[in-house]
Each structure stands twice: as C-alpha cells, then as structure tokens.
N, C-alpha and C positions, 0 to 999 in steps of 0.2 A: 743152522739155517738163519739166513740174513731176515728180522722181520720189516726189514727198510727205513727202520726210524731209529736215528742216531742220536736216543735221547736214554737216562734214565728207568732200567723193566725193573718195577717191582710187584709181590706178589707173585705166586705160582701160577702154572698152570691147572688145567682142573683135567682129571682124565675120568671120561663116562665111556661104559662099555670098550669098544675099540677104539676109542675118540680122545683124541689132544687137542684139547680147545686152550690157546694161547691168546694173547690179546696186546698190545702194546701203548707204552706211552699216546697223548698227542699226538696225531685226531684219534686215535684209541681203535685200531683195524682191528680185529677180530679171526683168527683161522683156526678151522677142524680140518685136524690130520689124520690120514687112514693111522693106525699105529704100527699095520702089519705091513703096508704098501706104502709108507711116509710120504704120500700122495697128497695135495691138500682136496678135500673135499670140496669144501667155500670157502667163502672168504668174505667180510662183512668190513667195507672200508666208508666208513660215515664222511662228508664234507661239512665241517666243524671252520667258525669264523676265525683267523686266528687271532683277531683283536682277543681274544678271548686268554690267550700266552700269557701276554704283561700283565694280570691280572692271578694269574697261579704260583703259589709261593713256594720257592724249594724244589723245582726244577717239573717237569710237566708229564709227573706218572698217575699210572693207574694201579690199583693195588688188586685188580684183579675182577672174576668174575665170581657169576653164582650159575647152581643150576637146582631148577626143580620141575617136575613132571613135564619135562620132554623140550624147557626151555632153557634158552641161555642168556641171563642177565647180564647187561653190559648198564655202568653208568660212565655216561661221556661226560669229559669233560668241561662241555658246556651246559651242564644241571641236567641235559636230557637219559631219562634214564629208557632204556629199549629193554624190550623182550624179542630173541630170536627163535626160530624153529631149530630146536637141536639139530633135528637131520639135515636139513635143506637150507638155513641158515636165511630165511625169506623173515622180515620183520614180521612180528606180530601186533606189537601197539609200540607205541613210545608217548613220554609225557616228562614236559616240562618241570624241572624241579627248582630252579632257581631263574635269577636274572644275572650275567655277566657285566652286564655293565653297571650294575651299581659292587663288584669286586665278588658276585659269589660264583664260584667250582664246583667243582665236585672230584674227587682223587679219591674215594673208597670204593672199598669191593663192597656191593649189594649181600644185606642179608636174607634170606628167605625163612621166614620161622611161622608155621603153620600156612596157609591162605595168603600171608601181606608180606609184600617188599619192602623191605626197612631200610631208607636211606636218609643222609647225612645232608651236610654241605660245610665247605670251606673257603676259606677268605676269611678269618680274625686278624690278617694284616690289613684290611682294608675294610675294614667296619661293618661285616655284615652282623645281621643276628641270628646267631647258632640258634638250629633245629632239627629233630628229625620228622619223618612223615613215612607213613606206611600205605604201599599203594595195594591194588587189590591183584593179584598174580596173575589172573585169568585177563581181565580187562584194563587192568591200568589206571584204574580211578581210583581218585586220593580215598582214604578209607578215616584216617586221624593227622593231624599236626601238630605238635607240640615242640615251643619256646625253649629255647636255656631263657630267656631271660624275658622282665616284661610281668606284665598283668598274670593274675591267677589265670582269669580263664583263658590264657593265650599261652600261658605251660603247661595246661591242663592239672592245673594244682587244684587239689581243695585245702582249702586253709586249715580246718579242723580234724582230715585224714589226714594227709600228707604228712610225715613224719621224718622231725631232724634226731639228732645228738645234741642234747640240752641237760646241759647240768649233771651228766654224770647219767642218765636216763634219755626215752624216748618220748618225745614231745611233740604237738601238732608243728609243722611251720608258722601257723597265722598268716591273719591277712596282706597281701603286699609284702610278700616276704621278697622277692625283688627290686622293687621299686624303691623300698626304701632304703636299698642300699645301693641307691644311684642318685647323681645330681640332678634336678629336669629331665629330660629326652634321652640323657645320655645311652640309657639303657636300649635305644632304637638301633645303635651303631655298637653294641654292646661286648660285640665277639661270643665268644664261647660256644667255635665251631664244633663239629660232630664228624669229624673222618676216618676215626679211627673203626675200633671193631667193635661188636656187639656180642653179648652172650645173651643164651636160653633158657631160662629154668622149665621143663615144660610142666613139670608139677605144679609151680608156684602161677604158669603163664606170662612171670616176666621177663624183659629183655633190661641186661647192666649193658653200661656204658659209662665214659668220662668224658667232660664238656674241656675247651681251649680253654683258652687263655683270654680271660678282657680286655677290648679295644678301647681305646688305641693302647700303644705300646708305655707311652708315656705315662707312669701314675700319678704326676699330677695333675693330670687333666681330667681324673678321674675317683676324686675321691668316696672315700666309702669301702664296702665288702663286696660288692661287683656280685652280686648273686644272681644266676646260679652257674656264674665262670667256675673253671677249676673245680668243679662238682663231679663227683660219681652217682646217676640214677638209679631206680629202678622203678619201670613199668610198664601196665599191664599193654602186652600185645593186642588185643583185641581193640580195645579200647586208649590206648595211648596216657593213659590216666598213671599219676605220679606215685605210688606206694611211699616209698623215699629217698632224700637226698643225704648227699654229708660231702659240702665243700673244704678241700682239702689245703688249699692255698688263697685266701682270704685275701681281697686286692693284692694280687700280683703283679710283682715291681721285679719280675727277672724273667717271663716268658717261659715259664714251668707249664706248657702246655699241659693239658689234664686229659687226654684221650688215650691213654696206653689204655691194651686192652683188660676187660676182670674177667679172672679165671676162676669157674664154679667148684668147689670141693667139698668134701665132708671129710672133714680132720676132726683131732683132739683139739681144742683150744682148754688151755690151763683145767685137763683132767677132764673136759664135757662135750660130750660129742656133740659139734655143732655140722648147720649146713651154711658156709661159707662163701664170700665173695674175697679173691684176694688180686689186689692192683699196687704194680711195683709203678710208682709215678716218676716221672721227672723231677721232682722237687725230694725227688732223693729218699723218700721216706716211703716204707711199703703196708699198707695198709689189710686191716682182714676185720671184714665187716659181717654179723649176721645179714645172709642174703635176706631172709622171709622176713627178717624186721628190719633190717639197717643198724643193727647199735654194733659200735664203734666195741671191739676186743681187743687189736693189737695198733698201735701204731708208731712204726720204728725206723730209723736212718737203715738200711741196705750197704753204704757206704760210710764209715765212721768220718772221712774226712766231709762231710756236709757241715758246709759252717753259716749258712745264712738263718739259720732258726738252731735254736739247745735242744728242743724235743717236742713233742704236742702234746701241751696238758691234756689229759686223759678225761676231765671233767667236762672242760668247753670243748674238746676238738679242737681248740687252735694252735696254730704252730707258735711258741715262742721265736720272734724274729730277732736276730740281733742287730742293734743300731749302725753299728759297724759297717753293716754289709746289708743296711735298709736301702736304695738306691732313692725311695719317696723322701727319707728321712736326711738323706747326703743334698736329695733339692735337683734341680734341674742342671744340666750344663756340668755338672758334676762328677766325675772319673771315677766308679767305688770300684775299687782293685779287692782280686781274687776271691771272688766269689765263688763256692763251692755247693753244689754243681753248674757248669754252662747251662748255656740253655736249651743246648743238648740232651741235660737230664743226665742223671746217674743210670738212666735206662731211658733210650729213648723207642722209637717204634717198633724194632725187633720182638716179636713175643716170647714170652716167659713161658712154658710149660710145667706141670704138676704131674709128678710119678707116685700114684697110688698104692705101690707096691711097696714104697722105702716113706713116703710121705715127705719128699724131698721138692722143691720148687727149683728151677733150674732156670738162670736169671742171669740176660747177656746186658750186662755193663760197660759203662761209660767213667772213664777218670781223669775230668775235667774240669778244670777251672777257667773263669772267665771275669774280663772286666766291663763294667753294662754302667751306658751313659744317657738318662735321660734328658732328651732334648729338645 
C-alpha cells in the first residue's frame, strides 16, 4: 500500500488488537488498518509548515509511534507532539515541544514509561540545545525538562548526587559540571540532541539514553569537553532528576553522534553477576555500564579497525585520541584522511539486540572510513 509520501519510512509499524497503525515520514499522516478487512479505518493527516524540511537533517522521517491506554502517540515533526483516540483516531491534546525556527525537530518515536511521555528533540546541526521532557499521558502537560547541557538546575543535576566515573571509582559530578566545559554562551547552542531511543528500568525507575553530538560541527569553535554532549544518562522518570552520566566522546571532532540506543541486561561481567546498561556507539567502542550505579566495567572497540582513539583508560574513562586523526589538532581547513569509523559510526541507528539464552549481543555494523575537514 502506497502511504503517499515519497520520502524515507523508518521504524515499524505498531499492531494493537486487530489494528495496523502505520505512520509516515513528513507531514507525519497517521492510518489504522482493519488487519482482517485491510480497510483503513482513519486516518490522521496533520498540515505541518514545510519551512520546517530545510531545517531536519538526514532526510524527513519519523521513527515511529507509541501506544498506551487506548491512545496513539504520534510526535510530528514540527516538535508537536499529539495524542490520538486509538479507535476513532479524533485528537485528544497536542503540545508544543520545540520551536522550528530556531532549527529544532523532532524524528523520534515517543516513549511511554509509566503515566509520562518522554520525548526528545533534534537539530545538533543547527544549534539547538539537546533535551528531553516528559509530558503527562492523560493531558499533555509538561511534567519535567531536563538539559544535555547548561546550568545544574536546567539538567536537573545535583552536583553532590549525581554521579560520574572519576578516577577509577564513582564520584559526585560537582558544581557546573557543564558550564565549565564550555567557552561563554557557547553551551546555549550546544547540541547534544536526544532522538534516539530510550530504556526502562522499572525497578531502578529510570530511563537510559545517549545525548548528539556538540554544536557546531567545527571544534574549534568550541573548545573544551562539551559536557553533557556524547553522554549516556540515567534518570529518574518521575522526577527527571540525573542518577548518572559517563560521556563517552569528550569534545568531538568527527560527529560520533551518542544516541544509539542502551540495552538493559543482567550478565556475568568478569565472574559477578551484575545489572547492566550496554550501548554499542558510533565512536566505535562498545560500552557496559553498571545500570543502578553508572561505574564504567567494560569499554572496548567492536571493530578493531577504529583508529581515531588506542583504547579508553579505564581509570579516567577517556578515550586516548590519536594526533593523527585529531581533526581539532590537524587545525581548520585541514583534510585528516581515513579516519576510522565515519561518521556513520561502526554502528549506527539500527538496534543491537541481547539473547539471554546464549548471553550473546547481536550488533548490525558499519565498515567505514572517512576523511572530515573542519571548516
């Protein structure tokens, strides 16, 4: 079935009961299919500005829907995020989640985890600053917002919980743990969008995720650790409040976006049964974090040919970068040839799944190199 729009479908369909609820790219229509009578039942076609296109990077999709008690999430495009009547497909609220015209979208599929709707936003090509927000399910009002980057209480960090990978152990972040690792303002246009996916702990109450890539592209227009770009979080749903971080790519100078999804597990790590977060990233290296704490247990290349870092000292978390293939350190106007991985990622958007039977992670890869010219 033709869904009329000759762009980019990503993400699945969702099937409730006898129901095919499909959805499409830009302006993001919406149809429930009988399943037995492949009838459409509704159909839910939004009129969306399309000033709003030149502004979405990497072509104008949507990664899909959500459903819970009896509705169907849709987030458009243009930051608006709806609630539909599963049966009857009659709006129930909608609400504003960005602004377009200063470059922010929206392309993520809506999560739904307990009561709140938890969504994103994107534009780290165009300077916004990465967030997410959880709205209320029933009526649509914001419930929490919380920063990638910026002031504590505008990430909803506490300096004295909030908890990195320091020295080999688990250490508060401290104060301005963002701020200071940005020049002036810079952190306001900051990047480190939120489109990708979300997990659940419902024990723990929180929600993992991984923040873009620092705006702009250029690094040297942005010196510093760009925190909390390139970050994997964790926090509490109710409340939006930060447990902990562990940025993975420390001012990035190759577009190693940090949103693949973290997948929840409870494996062996070295002999001890732990309860794990584990995210195969762009930057080549695949990480396995205690979920309920955050301390850093494994972190390893996925593809041996990554050559832009030797490994991540294990003490600091930070990636040794090599000079070679520093693009900040090669200077502006600069050609660094063959860089390994693009910026593509040794894994890029496709998700990784965990088979608890074999304790096996199954990981759709990218083998690409690339040459990246700041300018």
């Amino acid at each position: 079935r033709n869904s009329g729009v000759l762009r980019g479908h990503e993400g699945g369909p969702l099937v409730i009961g006898g129901m095919l609820f499909v959805h499409t790219p830009f302006p993001n229509k919406v149809f429930a299919i009988d399943l037995e009578t492949q009838k459409i039942v509704w159909k839910y076609e939004p009129k969306q500005d399309p000033t709003v296109i030149p502004v979405m990077c990497c072509d104008t999709v949507n990664r899909g829907l959500a459903y819970a008690e009896g509705k169907i999430l849709l987030q458009q495009a243009d930051t608006v995020l709806v609630a539909l009547d599963a049966k009857t497909g009659k709006k129930l609220w909608d609400v504003k989640n960005g602004d377009p015209k200063i470059g922010e979208t929206n392309t993520q599929a809506p999560h739904v985890f307990k009561d709140k709707v938890i969504t994103g936003i994107s534009g780290g090509e165009f300077g916004v600053r990465g967030r997410v927000t959880a709205y209320d399910l029933n009526t649509g009002k914001m419930v929490w917002k919380g920063y990638s980057t910026g002031p504590d209480a505008e990430m909803l960090m506490d300096p004295e919980k909030t908890m990195t990978w320091t020295n080999g152990k688990m250490a508060p972040v401290g104060k301005d743990s963002s701020l200071k690792t940005w020049q002036g303002d810079q952190w306001k246009i900051g990047g480190g969008s939120t489109w990708g996916w979300y997990s659940y702990d419902p024990q723990e109450n929180l929600m993992y995720y991984g923040t873009g890539n620092p705006s702009t592209w250029n690094p040297s227009q942005r010196p510093g650790d760009n925190k909390w770009s390139m970050t994997l979080w964790a926090r509490d749903v109710d409340t939006g409040k930060v447990r902990w971080v562990y940025q993975m790519t420390p001012h990035d100078e190759w577009d190693f976006d940090g949103v693949n999804e973290v997948i929840l597990a409870d494996i062996d790590v070295k002999g001890k049964k732990r309860k794990v977060a584990v995210h195969f990233d762009r930057n080549g290296f695949a990480y396995t974090l205690d979920r309920v704490t955050g301390e850093l247990l494994v972190a390893e290349k996925f593809d041996p040919k990554v050559n832009w870092a030797t490994h991540v000292d294990m003490s600091t978390g930070r990636p040794q970068v090599v000079a070679k293939y520093s693009t900040r350190q090669n200077g502006e106007d600069v050609n660094t040839k063959g860089i390994c991985p693009a910026a593509l990622g040794s894994k890029d958007q496709q998700p990784a799944s965990f088979n608890p039977k074999n304790g096996l992670f199954y990981v759709p890869t990218n083998h690409v190199c690339m040459d990246y010219e700041p300018s």
